[in-house]
Structures are given as C-alpha cells and as structure tokens.
N, C-alpha and C positions, 0 to 999 in steps of 0.2 A: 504493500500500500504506500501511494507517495508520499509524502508529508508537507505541509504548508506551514508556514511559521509566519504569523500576523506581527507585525512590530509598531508599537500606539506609545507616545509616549504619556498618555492622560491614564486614568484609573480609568480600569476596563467597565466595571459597573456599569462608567454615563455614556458608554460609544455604543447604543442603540444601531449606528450603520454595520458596525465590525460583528456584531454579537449574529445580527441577523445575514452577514456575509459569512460567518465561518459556520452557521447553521446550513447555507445554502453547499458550501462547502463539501460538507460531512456527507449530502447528501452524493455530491460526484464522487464518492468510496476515498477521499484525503481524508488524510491523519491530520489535524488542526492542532496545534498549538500555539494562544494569544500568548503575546509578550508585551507588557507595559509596565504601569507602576504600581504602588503602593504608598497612598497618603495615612495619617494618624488616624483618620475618622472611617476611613475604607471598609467594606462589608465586605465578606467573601460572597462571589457569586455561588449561586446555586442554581440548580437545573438545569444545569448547560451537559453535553454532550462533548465538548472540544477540549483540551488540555488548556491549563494556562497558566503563567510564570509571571510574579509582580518583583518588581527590582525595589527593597528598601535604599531611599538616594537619603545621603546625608544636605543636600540642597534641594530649596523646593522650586527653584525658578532662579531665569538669568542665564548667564554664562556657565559658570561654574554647574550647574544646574544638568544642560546641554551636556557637557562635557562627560560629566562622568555617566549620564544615562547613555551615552553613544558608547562611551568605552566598556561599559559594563555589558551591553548589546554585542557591540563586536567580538566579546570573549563567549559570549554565550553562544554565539552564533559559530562560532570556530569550532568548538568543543559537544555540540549536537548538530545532528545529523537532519537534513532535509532537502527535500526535492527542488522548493519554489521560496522564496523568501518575499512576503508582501507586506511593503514596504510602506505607509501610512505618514505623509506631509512632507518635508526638507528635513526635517529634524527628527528624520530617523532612514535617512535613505542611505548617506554615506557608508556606516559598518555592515549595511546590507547588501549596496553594490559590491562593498570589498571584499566580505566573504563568498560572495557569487560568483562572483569572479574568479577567488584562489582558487573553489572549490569546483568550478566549471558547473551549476548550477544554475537557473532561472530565477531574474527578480523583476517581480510588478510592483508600479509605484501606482497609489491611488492620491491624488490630490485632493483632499477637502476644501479646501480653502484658496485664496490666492497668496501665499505664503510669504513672499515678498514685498507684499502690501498692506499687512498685519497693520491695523492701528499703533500699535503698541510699536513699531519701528519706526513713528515720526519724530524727528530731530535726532536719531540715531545712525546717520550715514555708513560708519565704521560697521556697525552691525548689518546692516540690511546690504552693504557690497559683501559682507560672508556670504550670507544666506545666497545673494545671485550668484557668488562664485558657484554652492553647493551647486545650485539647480543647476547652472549653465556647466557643470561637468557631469553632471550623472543624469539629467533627468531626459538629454538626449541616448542614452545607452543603458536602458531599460529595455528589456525584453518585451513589455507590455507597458502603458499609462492607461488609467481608469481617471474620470473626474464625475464631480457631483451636480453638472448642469452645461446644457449646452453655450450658453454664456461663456462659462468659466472655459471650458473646452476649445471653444473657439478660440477665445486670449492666451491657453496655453501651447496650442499648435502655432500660434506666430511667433510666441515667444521663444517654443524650444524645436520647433520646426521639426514635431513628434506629432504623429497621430493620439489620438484618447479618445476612448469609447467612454461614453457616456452611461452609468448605471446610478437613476436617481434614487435618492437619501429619503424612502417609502416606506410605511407602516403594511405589514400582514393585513389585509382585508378580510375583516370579518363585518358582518350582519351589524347593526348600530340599534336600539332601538332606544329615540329623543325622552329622553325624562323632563316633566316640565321645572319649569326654572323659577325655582319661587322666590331663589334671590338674584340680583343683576348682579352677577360675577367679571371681573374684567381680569382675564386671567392674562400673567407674562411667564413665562417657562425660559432657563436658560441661563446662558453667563451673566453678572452683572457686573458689566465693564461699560468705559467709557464709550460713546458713540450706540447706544443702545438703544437712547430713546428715555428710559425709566425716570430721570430726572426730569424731560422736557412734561412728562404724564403725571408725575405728580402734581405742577404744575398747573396742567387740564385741568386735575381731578377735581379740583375745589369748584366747578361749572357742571360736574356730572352726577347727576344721581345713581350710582352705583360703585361697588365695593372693586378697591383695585386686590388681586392677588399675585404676590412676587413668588417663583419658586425657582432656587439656585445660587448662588454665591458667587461671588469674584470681586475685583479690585476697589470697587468705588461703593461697595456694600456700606460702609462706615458713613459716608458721602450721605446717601441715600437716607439711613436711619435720622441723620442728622436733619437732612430736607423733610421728613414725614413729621419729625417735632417740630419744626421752623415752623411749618403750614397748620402744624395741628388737624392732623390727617390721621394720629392713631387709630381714630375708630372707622375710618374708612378703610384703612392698607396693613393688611396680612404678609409677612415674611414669614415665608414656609420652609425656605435652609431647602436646601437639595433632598431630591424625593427621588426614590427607585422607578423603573419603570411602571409598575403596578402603582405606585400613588398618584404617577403622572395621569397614566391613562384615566385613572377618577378623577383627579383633577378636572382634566379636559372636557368628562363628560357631565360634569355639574358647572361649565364654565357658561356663561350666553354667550361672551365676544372675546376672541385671542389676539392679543397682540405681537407683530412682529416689525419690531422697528429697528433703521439704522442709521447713518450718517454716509449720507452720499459721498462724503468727502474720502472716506476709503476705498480704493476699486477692490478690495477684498470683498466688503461690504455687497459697493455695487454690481459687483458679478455674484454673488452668492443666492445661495438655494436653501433654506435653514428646515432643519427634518421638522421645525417647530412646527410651520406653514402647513406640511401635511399631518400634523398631528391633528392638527385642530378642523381640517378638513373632514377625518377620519372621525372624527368624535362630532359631527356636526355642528361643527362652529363654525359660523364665518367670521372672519378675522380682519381687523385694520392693518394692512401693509402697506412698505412701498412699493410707489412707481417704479421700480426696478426692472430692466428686460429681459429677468426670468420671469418673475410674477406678473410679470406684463402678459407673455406669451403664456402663461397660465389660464390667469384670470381671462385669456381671451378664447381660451379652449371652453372654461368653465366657469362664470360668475360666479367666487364663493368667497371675497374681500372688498372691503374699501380701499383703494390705490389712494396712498397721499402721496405730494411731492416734496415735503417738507417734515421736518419737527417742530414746527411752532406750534404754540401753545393753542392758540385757535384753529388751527389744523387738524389738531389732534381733538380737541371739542367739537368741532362739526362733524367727524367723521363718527367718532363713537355715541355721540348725540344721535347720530342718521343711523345710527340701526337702535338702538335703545327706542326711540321714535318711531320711527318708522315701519310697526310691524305688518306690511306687507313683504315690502321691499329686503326687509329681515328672513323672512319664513321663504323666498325665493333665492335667497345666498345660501340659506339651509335644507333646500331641496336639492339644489346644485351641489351640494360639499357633500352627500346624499350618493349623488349620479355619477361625481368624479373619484371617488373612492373608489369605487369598480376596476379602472381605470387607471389611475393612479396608487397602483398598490404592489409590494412586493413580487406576489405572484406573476406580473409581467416584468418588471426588474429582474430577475431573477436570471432571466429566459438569457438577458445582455450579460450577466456578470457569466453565465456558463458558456456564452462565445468565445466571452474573452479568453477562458480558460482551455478550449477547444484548438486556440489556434497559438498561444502562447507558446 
C-alpha cells in the first residue's frame, strides 16, 4: 500500500480541508499519515481512520517558529518511509521537496492561501523576499499543484508558470432540515486577525437588532474584547474561543446570517475562497460577503449572500439590516444555499482531488 504523508503546519483539529482530503485519500487504498503541530490547549482527534504525528515546537510563531517546524519535518520525513509527500502552503514545502527529491519520490503542493500576500507580511520586505525565494524555487518543480479556487489558481499559474487543479474547500453534503430561529444570530466563524472585518461589525452592531457571535481566536482577540467594552456591547456579543467541528456545525445551524468579511487591500484576501462561505451555505445560511471574484462567480451561479464592496460601518448595517428585514428576499438566499449545496459539496470535489492523484 502507498503511503501519503500530509504536512500542515497549524493543529490538525481546525484543517477541516486536510481531514476530509486524507479521508478521500484512505478511500484510493493510501496509507495517510497527517503531520503538523501541537499547541497547549490541543485535543486529540478522534474518529479518524488516517495516522497522524503532532510536533511539540518550543516557539509558537515567527521565524524561529518556521524554522524549527521545517527542521523537525525534514528529519521526520528522512527517517519514515513514503510514497507521495503533500505538501500544504510555502511553509512546509521546502523539507518536502528535499526529501522527495533524495529519496526519488513524489510531492504535491496544495496552496491554501496566496502565501506571499499574507497580511501579516506588510512592512516586512526581508520576510516576504524569503517566502518568494521559497515559492519561486520549489513550487515550479512539484510533481503536482492543487489550489482552493479558480481565482487563486489563475494568479498562481502566472506567477509560477505551473498548472493547479482546482479542488474547492466543500462541506460532505448531507440533507439540512431549517430549524426556526427564535433568536437573530449573526454568526462569524474563524481567525481573529486583522483585516477580518470583526472590528468594523462591532461597530454596525450598535444599528442592528441582533446578537453578534464570534467563534475562534487569533491576534487582535485582546483588541476586540477591548472594543465590545468601549461600545458596551457585552450583552449583544458572545466569544465562543474555538469550537470543534461538531460545535461548529451547530453553530451554523442555529445561526440566521454568517459572516464572511475581509480587507480588499490583501490579494491573499482578495483571491481567497474561505471553507466558512460554504459552511454557512450548507447549514442554510445566507451570509454577508465580499465582492470578491470568487464569491462573485458564486453568488452568480447561486444567490445565497449579500456582496458588499467595503467594510464601512454602514455597509455593513445595510447589508445585515436587508436580510434581518427583508424576509422574503431572506427565505430566497435560503432556498438557494438549499439548491447549491447539492452542488457544491465534497462528493463532486472529490471526483478532482482523485484526478489529481490518477495522473501524479
């Protein structure tokens, strides 16, 4: 039996794409084993069928951070045995090309993100020419590129003058059945980091009659608590701290409207496809998003969001105003989120990820 070895540098718990890739995986007869980390607060997964190995880092982020999760990769990877090595963002391709290489084996790289464009690499020049050296040595001599939207796909084939198949970042389709909504939920799911929106929404919230709820943790979380007291917003806004799949997916389905917002001003951003979008589609929500042209070429397949073009604060009041309001116009976003789930769901994803690996 072959073996594939997943390499994620985040805790494997929240990567819902890799969990349900190395499932799809299992089922072509590979041997799966995920590689990534282990933080303090970390759960052991459970129910999985795949192997997986979490690296205790003495750094939680940064350089230092980088470094020793690459080195620690590259010796694991030397010293176990495998077929395919799939390789997950810039920040875990190097020790995987390398040992693909010594060892005369196969490596897929799958791009999540626009990796070079990270918010979090503004006014960081020194930094972000690493990361292009990374990409512009290895990610043309891949054996395979996977990316998470045709957007992003597009910007990578100019950039690295590499083909990438497309396998979008889709929820298993199953049967939904709407429970009614006895409270106005305004659910955000995900990182909380800068460019996100969550500040500009607090913001809103004091124009909106409904409860905002935050679920997931990141850099500007301290920021945020801070602005919920400033506004006196306690009784309106829930921090929920990061929830397992199974809390999410409740979440979602006692939610009325999901939010997915970002800051144009990163092309990470504006190329991106966030699995949140389909979450909330799949739980019938329809969601306020950007104008962005993935969700553009979505919402034109299937009305199931509010498109804004901005984060202002009245932008973000009229749009969540117009479906709170609006219940016609609301109950036909969630017929459509209803119809495009069919559609848009693992079961046809699936079908692309096992090409790729057909002709790898």
């Amino acid at each position: 039996m072959k073996r594939i070895i997943i390499t994620v540098t985040n805790d494997i718990n929240s990567d819902q794409r890799m969990i349900r890739i190395a499932d799809s995986l299992l089922k072509l007869k590979y041997d799966v084993v995920m590689v990534g980390r282990i933080r303090r607060d970390s759960k052991e997964l459970s129910g999985q069928n795949f192997q997986q190995h979490r690296f205790r880092l003495w750094f939680k982020k940064g350089k230092l951070f980088y470094a020793q999760y690459n080195i620690s990769l590259f010796f694991y990877l030397l010293f176990h045995n495998f077929d395919i090595v799939y390789s997950v963002d810039l920040d875990s391709i190097f020790p995987g090309w390398l040992v693909a290489r010594l060892k005369r084996k196969k490596i897929v790289y799958d791009a999540h993100e626009y990796f070079t464009e990270l918010p979090e690499l503004e006014g960081r020049p020194f930094t972000r020419k690493c990361w292009e050296l990374v990409g512009k040595l290895f990610v043309p001599r891949v054996d395979a590129a996977i990316t998470v939207s045709f957007s992003l796909a597009e910007e990578m084939e100019k950039k690295y003058k590499k083909n990438f198949f497309v396998v979008r970042n889709v929820p298993l389709y199953a049967e939904v059945k709407l429970i009614p909504k006895e409270q106005r939920i305004i659910l955000y799911q995900g990182v909380i980091n800068k460019g996100r929106g969550i500040i500009e929404m607090l913001d809103a919230l004091k124009e909106i009659n409904a409860e905002l709820q935050i679920a997931g943790r990141g850099d500007i979380l301290d920021e945020v608590k801070i602005k919920i007291e400033k506004l006196d917003l306690t009784d309106k806004v829930q921090l929920l701290g990061n929830l397992n799949l199974l809390q999410l997916k409740a979440g979602n389905s006692q939610a009325a409207i999901g939010l997915n917002l970002l800051d144009s001003s990163s092309k990470n951003y504006y190329f991106s496809l966030a699995n949140k979008f389909f979450d909330y589609v799949h739980a019938g929500v329809p969601s306020v998003c950007m104008n962005f042209p993935e969700y553009k070429r979505l919402n034109n397949e299937f009305e199931v969001s509010v498109l804004i073009p901005d984060l202002k604060k009245d932008t973000l009041r009229d749009a969540v105003n117009k479906l709170i309001t609006d219940e016609k116009f609301y109950h036909t976003l969630q017929s459509n989120c209803l119809r495009a789930a069919k559609e848009w769901c693992w079961q046809e994803e699936e079908k692309k990820l096992i090409h790729v690996f057909e002709v790898v």
